[in-house]
PDBQT receptor file of N, H, CA, C and O in Angstrom, charges set to zero:
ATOM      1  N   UNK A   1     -59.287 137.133  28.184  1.00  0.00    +0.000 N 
ATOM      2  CA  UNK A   1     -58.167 138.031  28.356  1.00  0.00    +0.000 C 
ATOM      3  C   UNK A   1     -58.522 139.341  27.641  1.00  0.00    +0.000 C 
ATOM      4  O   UNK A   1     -59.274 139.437  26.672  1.00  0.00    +0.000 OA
ATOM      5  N   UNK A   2     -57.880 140.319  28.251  1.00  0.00    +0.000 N 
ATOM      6  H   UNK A   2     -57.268 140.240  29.038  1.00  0.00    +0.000 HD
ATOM      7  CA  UNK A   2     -58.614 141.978  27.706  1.00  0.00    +0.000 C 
ATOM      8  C   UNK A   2     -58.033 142.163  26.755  1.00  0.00    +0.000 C 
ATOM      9  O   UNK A   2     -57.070 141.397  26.712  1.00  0.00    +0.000 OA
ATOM     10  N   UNK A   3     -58.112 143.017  25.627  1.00  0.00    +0.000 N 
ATOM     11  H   UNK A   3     -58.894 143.639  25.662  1.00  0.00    +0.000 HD
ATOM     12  CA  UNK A   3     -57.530 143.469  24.626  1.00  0.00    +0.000 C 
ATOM     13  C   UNK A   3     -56.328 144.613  25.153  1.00  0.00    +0.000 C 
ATOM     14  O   UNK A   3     -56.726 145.149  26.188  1.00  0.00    +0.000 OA
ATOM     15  N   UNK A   4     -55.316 144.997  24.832  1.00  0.00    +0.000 N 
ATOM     16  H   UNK A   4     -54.993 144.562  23.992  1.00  0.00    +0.000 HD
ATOM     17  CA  UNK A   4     -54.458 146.095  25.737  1.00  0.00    +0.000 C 
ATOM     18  C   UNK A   4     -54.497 146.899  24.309  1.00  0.00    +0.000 C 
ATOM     19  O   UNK A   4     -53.781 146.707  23.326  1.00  0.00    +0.000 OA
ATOM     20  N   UNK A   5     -55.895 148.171  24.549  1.00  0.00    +0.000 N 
ATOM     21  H   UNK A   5     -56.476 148.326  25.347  1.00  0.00    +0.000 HD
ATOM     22  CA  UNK A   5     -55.992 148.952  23.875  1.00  0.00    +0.000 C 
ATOM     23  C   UNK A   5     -54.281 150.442  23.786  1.00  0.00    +0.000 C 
ATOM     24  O   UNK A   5     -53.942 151.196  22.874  1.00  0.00    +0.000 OA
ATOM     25  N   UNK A   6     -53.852 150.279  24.814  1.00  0.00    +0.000 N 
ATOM     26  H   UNK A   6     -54.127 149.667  25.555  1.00  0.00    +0.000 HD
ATOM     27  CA  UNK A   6     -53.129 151.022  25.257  1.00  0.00    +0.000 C 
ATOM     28  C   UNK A   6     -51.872 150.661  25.702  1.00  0.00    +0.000 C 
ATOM     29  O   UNK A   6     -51.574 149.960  26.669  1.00  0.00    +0.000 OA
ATOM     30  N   UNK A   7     -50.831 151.476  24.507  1.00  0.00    +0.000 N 
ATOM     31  H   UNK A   7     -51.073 152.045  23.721  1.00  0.00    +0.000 HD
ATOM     32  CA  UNK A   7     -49.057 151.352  24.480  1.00  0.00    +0.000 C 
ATOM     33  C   UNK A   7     -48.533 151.009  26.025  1.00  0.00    +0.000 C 
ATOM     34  O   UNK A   7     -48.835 151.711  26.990  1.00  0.00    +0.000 OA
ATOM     35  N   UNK A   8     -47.950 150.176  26.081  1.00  0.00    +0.000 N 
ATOM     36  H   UNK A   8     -47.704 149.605  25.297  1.00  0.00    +0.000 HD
ATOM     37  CA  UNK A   8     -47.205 150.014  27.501  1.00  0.00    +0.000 C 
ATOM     38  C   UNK A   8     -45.979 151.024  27.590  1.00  0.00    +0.000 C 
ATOM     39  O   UNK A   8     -45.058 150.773  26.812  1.00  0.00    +0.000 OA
ATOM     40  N   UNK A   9     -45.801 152.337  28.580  1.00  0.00    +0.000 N 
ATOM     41  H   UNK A   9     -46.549 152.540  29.211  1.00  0.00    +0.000 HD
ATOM     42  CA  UNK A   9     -45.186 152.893  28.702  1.00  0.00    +0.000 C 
ATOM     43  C   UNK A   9     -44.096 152.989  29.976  1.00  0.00    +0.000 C 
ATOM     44  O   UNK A   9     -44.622 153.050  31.087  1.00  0.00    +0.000 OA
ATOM     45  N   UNK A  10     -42.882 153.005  29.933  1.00  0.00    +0.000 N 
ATOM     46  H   UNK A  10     -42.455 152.955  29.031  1.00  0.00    +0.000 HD
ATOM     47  CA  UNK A  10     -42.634 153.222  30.992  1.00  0.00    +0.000 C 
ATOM     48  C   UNK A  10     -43.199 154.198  32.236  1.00  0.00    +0.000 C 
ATOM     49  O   UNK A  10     -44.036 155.025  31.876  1.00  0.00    +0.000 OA
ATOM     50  N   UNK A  11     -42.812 154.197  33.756  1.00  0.00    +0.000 N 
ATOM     51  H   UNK A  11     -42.131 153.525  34.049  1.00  0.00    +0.000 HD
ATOM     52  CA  UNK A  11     -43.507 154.666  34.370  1.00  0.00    +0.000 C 
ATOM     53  C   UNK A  11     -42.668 156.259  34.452  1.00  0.00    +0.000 C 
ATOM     54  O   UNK A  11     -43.133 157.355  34.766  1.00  0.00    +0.000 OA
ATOM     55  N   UNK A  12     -41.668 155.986  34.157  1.00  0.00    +0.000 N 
ATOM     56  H   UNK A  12     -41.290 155.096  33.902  1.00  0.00    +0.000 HD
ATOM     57  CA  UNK A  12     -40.619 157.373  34.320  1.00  0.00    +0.000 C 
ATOM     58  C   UNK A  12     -39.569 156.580  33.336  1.00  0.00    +0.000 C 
ATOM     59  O   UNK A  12     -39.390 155.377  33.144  1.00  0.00    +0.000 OA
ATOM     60  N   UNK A  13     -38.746 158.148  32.615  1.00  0.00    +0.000 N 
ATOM     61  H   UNK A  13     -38.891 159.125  32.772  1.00  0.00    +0.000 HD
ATOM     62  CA  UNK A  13     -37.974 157.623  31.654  1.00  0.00    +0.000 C 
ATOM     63  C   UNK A  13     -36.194 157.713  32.265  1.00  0.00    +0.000 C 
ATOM     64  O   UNK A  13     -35.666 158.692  32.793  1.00  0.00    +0.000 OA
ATOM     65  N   UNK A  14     -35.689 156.637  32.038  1.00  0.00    +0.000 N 
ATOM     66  H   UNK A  14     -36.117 155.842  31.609  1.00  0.00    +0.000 HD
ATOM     67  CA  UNK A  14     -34.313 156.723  32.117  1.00  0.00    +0.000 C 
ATOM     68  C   UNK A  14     -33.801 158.375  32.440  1.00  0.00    +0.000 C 
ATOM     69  O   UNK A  14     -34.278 159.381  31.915  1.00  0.00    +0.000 OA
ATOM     70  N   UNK A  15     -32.742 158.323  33.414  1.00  0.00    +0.000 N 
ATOM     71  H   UNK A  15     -32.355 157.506  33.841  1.00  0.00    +0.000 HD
ATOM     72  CA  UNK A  15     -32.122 159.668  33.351  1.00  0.00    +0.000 C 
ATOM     73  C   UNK A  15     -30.766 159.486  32.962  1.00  0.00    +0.000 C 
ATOM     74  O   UNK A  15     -30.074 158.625  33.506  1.00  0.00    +0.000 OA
ATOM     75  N   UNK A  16     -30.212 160.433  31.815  1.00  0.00    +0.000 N 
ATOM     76  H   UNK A  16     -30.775 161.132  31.373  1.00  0.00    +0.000 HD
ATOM     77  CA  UNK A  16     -29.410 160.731  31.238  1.00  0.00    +0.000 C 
ATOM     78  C   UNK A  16     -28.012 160.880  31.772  1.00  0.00    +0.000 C 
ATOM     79  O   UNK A  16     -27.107 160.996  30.946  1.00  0.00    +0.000 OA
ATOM     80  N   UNK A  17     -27.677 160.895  33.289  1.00  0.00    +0.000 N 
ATOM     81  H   UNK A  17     -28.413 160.801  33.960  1.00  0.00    +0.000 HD
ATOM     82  CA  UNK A  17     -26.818 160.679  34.273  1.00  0.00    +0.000 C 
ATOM     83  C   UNK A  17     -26.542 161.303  34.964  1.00  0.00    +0.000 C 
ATOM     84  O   UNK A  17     -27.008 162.290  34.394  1.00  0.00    +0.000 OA
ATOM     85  N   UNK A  18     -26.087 161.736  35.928  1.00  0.00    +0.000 N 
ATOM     86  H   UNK A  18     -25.709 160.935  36.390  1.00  0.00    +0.000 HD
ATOM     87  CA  UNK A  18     -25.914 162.064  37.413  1.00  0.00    +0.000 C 
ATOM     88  C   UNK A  18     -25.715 163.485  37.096  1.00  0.00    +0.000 C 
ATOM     89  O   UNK A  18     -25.844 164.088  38.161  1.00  0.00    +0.000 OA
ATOM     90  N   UNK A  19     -25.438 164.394  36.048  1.00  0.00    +0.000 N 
ATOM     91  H   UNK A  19     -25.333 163.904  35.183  1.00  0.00    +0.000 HD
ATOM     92  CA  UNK A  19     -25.298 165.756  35.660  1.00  0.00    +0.000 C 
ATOM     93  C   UNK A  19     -26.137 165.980  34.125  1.00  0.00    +0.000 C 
ATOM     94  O   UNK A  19     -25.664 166.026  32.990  1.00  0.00    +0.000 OA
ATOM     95  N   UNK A  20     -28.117 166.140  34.775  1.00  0.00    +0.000 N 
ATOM     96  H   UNK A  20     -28.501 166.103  35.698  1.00  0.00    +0.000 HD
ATOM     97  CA  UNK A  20     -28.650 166.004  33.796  1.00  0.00    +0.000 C 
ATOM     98  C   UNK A  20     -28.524 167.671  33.336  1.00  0.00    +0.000 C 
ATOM     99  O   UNK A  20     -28.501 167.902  32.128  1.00  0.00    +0.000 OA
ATOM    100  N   UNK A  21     -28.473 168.387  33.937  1.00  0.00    +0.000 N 
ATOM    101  H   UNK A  21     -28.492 168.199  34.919  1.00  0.00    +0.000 HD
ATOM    102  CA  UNK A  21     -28.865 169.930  33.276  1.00  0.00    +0.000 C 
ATOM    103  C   UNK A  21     -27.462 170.183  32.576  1.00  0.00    +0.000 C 
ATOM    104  O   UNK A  21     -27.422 171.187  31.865  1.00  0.00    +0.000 OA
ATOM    105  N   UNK A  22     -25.935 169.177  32.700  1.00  0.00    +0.000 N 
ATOM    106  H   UNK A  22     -25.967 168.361  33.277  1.00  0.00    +0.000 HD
ATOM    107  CA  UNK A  22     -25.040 170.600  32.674  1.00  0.00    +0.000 C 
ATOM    108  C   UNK A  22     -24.411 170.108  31.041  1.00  0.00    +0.000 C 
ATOM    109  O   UNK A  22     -23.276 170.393  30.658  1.00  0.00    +0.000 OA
ATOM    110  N   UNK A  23     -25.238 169.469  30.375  1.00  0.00    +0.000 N 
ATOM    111  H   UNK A  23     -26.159 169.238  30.686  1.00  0.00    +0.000 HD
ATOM    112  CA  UNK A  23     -24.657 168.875  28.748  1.00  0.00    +0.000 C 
ATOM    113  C   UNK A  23     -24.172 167.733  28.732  1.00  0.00    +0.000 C 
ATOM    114  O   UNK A  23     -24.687 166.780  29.316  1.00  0.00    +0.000 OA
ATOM    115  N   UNK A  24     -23.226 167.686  28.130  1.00  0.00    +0.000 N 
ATOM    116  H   UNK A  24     -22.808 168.461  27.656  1.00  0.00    +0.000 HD
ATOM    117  CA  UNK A  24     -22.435 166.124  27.847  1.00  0.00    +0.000 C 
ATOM    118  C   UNK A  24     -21.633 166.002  28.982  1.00  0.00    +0.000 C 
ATOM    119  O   UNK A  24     -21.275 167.032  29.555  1.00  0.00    +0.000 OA
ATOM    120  N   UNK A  25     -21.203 164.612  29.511  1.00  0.00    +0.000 N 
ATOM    121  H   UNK A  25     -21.493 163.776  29.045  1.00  0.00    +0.000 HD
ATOM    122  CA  UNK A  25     -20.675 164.899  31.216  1.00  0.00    +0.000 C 
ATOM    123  C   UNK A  25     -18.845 164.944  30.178  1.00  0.00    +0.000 C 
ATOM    124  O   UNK A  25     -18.794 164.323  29.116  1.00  0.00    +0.000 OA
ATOM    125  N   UNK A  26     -17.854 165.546  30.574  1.00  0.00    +0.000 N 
ATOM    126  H   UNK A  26     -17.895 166.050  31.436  1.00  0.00    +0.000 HD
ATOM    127  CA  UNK A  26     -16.373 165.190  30.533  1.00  0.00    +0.000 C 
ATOM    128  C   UNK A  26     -15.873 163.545  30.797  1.00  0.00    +0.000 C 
ATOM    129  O   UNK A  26     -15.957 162.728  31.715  1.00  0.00    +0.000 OA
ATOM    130  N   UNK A  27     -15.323 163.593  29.451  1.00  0.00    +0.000 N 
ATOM    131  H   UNK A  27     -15.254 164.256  28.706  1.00  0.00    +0.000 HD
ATOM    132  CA  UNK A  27     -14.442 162.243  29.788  1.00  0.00    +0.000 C 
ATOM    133  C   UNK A  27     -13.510 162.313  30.218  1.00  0.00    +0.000 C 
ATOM    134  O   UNK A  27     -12.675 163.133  29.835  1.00  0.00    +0.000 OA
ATOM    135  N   UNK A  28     -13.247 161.184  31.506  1.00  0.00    +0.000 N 
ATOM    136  H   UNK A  28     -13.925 160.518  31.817  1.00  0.00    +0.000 HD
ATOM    137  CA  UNK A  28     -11.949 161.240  32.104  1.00  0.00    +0.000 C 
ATOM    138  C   UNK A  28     -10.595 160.846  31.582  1.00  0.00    +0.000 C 
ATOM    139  O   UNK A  28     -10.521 159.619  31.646  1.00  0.00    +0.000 OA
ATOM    140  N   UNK A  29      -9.690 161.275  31.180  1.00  0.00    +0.000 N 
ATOM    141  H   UNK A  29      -9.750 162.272  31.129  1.00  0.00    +0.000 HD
ATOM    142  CA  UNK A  29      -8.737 161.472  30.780  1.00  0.00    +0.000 C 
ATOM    143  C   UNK A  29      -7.330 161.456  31.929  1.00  0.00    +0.000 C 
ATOM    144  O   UNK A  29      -6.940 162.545  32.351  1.00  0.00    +0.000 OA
ATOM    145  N   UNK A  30      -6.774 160.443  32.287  1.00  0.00    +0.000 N 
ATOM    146  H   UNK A  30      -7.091 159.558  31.945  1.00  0.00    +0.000 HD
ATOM    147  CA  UNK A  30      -5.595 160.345  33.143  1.00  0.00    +0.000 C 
ATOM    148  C   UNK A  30      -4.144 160.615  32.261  1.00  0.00    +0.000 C 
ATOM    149  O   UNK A  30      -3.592 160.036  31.326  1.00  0.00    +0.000 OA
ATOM    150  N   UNK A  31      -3.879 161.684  32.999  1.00  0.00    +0.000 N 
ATOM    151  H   UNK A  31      -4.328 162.155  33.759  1.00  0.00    +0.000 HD
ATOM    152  CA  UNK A  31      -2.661 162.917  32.636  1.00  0.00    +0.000 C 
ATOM    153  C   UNK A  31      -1.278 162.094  33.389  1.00  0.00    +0.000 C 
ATOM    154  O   UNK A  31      -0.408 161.557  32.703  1.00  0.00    +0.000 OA
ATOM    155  N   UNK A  32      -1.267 162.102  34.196  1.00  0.00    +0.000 N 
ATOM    156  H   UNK A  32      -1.973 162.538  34.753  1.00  0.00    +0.000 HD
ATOM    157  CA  UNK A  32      -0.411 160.709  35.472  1.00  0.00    +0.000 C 
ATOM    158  C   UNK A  32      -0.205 159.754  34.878  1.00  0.00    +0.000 C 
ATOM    159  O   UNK A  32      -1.198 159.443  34.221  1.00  0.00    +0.000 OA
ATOM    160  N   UNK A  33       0.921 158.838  34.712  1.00  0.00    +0.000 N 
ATOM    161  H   UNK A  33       1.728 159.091  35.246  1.00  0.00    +0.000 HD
ATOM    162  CA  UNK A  33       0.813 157.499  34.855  1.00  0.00    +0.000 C 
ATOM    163  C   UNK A  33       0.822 157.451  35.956  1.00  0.00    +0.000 C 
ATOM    164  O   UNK A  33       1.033 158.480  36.599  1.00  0.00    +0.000 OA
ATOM    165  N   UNK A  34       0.570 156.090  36.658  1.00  0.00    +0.000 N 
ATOM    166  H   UNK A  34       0.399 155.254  36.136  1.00  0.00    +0.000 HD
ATOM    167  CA  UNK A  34       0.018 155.655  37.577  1.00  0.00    +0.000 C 
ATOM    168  C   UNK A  34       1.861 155.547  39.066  1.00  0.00    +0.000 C 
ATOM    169  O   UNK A  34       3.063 155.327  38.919  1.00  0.00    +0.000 OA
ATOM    170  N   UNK A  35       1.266 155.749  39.844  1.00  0.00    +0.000 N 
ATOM    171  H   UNK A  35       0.290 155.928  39.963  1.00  0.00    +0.000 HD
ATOM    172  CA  UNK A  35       2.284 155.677  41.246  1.00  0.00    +0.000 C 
ATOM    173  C   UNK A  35       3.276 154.599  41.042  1.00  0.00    +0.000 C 
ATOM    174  O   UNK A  35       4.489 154.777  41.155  1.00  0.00    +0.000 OA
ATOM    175  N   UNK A  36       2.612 153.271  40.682  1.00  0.00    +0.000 N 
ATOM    176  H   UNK A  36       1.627 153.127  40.590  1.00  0.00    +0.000 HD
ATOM    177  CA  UNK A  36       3.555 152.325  40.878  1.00  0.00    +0.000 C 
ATOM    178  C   UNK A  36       4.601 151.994  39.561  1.00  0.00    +0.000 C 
ATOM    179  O   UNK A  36       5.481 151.133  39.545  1.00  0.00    +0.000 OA
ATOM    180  N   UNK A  37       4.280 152.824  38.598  1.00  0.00    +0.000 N 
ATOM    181  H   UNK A  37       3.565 153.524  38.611  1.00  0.00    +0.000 HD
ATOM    182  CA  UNK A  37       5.234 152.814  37.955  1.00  0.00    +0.000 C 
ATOM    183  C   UNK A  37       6.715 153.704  37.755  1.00  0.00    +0.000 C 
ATOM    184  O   UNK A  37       7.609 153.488  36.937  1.00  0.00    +0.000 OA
ATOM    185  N   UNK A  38       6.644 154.606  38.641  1.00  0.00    +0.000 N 
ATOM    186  H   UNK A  38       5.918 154.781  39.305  1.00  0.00    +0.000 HD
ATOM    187  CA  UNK A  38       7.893 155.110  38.946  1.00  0.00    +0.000 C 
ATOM    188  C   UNK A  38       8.235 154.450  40.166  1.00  0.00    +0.000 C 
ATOM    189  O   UNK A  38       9.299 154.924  40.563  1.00  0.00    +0.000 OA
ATOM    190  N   UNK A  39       7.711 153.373  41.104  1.00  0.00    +0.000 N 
ATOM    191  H   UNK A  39       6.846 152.987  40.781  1.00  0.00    +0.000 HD
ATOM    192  CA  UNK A  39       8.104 152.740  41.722  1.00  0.00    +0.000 C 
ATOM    193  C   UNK A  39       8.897 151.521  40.926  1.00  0.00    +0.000 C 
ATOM    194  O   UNK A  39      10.052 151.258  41.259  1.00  0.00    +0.000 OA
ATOM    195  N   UNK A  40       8.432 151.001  40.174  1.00  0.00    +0.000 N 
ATOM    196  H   UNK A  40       7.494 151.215  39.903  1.00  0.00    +0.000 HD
ATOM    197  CA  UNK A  40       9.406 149.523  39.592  1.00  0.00    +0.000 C 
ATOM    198  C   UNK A  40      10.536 150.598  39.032  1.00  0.00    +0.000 C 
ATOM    199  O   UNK A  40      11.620 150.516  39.611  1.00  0.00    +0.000 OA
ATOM    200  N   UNK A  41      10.450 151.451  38.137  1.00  0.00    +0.000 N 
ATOM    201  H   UNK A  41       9.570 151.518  37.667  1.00  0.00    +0.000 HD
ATOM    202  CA  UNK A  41      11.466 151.893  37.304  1.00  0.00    +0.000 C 
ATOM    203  C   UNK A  41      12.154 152.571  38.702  1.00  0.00    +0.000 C 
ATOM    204  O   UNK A  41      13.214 153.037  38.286  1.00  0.00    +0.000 OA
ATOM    205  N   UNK A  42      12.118 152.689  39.318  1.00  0.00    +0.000 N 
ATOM    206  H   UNK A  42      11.257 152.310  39.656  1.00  0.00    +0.000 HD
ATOM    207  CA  UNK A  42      13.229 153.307  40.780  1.00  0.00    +0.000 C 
ATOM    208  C   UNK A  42      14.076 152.135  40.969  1.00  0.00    +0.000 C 
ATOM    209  O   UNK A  42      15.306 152.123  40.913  1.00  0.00    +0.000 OA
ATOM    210  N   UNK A  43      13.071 150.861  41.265  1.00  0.00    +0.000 N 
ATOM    211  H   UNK A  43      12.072 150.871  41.310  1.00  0.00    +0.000 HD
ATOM    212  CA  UNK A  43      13.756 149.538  42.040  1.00  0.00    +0.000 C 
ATOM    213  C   UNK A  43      14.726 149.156  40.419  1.00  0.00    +0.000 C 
ATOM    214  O   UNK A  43      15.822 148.632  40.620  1.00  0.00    +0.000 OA
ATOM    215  N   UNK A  44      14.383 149.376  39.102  1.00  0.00    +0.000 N 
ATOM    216  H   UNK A  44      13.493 149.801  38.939  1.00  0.00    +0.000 HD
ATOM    217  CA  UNK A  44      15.115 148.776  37.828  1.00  0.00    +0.000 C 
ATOM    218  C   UNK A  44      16.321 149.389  38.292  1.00  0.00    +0.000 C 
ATOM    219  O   UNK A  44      17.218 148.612  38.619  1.00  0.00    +0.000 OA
ATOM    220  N   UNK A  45      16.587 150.916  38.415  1.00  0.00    +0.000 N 
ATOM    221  H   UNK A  45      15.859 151.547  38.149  1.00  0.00    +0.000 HD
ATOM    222  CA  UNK A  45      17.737 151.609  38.290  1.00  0.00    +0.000 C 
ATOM    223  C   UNK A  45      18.746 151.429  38.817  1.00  0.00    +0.000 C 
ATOM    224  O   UNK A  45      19.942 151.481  38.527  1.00  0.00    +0.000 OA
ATOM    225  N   UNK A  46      17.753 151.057  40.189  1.00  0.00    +0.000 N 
ATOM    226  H   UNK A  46      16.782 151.014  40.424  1.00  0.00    +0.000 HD
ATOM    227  CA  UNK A  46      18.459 150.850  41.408  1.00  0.00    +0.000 C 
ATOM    228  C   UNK A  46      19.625 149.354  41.486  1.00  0.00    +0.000 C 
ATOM    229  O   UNK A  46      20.783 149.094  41.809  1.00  0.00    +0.000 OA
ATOM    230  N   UNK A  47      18.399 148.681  40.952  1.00  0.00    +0.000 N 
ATOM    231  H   UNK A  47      17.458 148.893  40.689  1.00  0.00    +0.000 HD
ATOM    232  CA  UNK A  47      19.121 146.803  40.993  1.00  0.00    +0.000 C 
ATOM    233  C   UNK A  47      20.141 147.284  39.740  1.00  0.00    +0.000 C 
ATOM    234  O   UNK A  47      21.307 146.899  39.832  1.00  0.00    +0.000 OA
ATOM    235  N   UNK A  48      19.794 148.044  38.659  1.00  0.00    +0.000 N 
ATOM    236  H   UNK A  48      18.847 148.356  38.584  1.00  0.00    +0.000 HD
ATOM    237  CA  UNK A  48      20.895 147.745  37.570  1.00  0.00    +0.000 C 
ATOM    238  C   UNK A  48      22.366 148.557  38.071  1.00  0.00    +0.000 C 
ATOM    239  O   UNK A  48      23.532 148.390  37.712  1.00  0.00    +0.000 OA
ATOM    240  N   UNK A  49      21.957 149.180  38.724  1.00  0.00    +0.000 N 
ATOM    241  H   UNK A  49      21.010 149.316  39.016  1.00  0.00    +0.000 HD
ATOM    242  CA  UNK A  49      23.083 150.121  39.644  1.00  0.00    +0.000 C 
ATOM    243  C   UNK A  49      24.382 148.933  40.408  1.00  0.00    +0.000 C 
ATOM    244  O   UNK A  49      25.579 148.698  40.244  1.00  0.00    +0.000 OA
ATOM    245  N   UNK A  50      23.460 148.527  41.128  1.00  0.00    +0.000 N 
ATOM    246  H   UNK A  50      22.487 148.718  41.261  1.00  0.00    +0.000 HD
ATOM    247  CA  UNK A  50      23.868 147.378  42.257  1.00  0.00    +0.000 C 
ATOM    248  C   UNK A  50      24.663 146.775  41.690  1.00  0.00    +0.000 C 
ATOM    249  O   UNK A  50      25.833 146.902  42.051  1.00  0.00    +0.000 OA
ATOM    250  N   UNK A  51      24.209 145.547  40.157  1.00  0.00    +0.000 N 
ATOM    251  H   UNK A  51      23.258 145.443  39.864  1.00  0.00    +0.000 HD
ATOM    252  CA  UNK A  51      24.413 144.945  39.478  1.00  0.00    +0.000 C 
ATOM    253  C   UNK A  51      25.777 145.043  38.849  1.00  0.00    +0.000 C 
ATOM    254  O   UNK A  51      26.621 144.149  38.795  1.00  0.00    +0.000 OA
ATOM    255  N   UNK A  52      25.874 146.459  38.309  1.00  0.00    +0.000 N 
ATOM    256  H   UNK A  52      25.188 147.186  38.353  1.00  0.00    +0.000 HD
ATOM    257  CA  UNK A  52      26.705 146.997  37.561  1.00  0.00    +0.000 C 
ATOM    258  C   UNK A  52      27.983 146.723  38.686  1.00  0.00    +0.000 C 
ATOM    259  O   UNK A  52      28.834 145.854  38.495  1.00  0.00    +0.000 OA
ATOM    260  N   UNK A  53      27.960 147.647  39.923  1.00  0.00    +0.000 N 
ATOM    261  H   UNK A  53      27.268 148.352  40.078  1.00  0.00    +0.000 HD
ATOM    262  CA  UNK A  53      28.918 147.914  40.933  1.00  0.00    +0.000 C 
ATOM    263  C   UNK A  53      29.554 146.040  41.350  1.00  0.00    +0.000 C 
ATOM    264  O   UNK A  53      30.681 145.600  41.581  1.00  0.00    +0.000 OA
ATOM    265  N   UNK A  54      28.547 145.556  41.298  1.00  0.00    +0.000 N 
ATOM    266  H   UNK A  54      27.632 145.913  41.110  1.00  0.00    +0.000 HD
ATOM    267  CA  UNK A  54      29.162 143.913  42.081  1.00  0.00    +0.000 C 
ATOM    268  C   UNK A  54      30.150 143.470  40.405  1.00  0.00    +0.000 C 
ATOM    269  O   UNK A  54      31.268 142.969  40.291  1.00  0.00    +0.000 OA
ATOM    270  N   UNK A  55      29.550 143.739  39.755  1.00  0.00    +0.000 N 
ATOM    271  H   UNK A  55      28.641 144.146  39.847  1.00  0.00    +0.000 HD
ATOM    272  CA  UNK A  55      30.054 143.022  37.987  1.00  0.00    +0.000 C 
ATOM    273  C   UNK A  55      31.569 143.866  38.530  1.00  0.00    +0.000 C 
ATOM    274  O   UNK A  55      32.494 143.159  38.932  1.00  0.00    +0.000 OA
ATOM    275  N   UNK A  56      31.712 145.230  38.507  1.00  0.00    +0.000 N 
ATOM    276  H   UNK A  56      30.961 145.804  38.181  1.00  0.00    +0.000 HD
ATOM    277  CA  UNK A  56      32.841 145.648  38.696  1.00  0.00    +0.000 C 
ATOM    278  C   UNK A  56      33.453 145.211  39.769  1.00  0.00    +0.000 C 
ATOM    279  O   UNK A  56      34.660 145.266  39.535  1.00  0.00    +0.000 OA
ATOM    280  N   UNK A  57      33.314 144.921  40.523  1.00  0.00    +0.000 N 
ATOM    281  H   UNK A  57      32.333 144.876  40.713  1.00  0.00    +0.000 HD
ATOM    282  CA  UNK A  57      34.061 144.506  41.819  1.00  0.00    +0.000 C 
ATOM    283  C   UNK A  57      34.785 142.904  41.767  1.00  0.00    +0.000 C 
ATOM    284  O   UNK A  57      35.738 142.364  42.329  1.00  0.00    +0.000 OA
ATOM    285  N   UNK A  58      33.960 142.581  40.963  1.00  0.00    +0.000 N 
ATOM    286  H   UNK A  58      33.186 143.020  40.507  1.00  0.00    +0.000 HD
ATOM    287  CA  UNK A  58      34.500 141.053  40.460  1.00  0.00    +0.000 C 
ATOM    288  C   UNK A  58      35.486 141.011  39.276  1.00  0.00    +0.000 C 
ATOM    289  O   UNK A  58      36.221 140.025  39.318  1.00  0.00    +0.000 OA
ATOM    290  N   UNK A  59      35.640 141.656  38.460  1.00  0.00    +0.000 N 
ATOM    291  H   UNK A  59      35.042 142.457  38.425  1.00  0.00    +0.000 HD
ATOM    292  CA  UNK A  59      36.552 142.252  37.590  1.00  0.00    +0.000 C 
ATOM    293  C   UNK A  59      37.622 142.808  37.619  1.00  0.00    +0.000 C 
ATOM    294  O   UNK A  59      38.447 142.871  36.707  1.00  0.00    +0.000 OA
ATOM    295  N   UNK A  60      37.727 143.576  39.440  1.00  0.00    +0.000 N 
ATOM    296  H   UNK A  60      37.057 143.525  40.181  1.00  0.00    +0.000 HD
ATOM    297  CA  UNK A  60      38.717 144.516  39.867  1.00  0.00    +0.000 C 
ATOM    298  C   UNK A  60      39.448 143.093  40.886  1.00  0.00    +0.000 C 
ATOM    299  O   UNK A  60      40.673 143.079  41.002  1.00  0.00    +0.000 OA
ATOM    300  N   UNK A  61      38.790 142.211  41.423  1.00  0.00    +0.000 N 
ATOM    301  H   UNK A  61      37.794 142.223  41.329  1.00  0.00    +0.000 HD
ATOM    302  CA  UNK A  61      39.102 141.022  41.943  1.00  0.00    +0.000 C 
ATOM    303  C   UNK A  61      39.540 139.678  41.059  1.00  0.00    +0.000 C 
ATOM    304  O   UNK A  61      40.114 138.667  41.463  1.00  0.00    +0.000 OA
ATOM    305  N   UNK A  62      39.152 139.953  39.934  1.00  0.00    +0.000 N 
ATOM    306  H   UNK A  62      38.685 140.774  39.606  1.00  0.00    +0.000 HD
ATOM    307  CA  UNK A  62      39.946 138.746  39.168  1.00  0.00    +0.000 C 
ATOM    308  C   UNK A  62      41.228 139.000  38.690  1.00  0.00    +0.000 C 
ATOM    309  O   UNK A  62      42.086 138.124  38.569  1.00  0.00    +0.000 OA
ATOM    310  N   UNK A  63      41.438 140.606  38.313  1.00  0.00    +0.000 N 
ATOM    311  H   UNK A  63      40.741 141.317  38.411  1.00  0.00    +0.000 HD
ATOM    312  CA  UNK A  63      42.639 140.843  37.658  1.00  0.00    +0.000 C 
ATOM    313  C   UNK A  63      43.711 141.400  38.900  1.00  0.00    +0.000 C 
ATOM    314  O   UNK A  63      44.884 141.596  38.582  1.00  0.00    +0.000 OA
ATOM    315  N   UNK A  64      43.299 141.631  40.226  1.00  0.00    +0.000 N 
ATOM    316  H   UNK A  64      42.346 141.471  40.485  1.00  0.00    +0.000 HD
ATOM    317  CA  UNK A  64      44.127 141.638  40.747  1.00  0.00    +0.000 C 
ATOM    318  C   UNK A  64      44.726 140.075  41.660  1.00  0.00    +0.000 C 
ATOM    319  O   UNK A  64      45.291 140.104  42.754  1.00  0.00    +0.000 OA
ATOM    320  N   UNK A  65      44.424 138.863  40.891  1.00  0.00    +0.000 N 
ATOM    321  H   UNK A  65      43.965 138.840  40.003  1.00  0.00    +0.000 HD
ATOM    322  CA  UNK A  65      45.121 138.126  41.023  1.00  0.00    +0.000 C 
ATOM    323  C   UNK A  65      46.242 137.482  40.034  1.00  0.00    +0.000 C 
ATOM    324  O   UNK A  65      46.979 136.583  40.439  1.00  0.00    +0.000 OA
TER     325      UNK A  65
């Protein structure tokens, strides 16, 4: 077996990532919460709305007996 006078080097070195010339790339940072959460808090408002109106209606129906 040969002696391996010589460092094993890579053949090309890693690249630093998809925007090597322009510095450090920006971290993404989400400003938004996300869509579906003003969707549940719509449907909360909504059902506690509902909720509220039937509670009253049963209240306005017990005492008018």
């Amino acid at each position: 077996m040969p002696d391996q006078t010589i460092p094993a080097v890579p053949a090309d070195p890693p690249s630093p990532g998809p925007l090597s010339g322009a510095g450090s790339p920006r971290k993404y940072v989400e400003n938004k919460p996300p869509r579906g959460l003003y969707v549940r808090v719509f449907i909360y408002v909504i059902a506690t709305h509902v909720l509220l109106a039937m509670m009253s209606l049963v209240v306005i129906a017990a005492n008018s007996r």
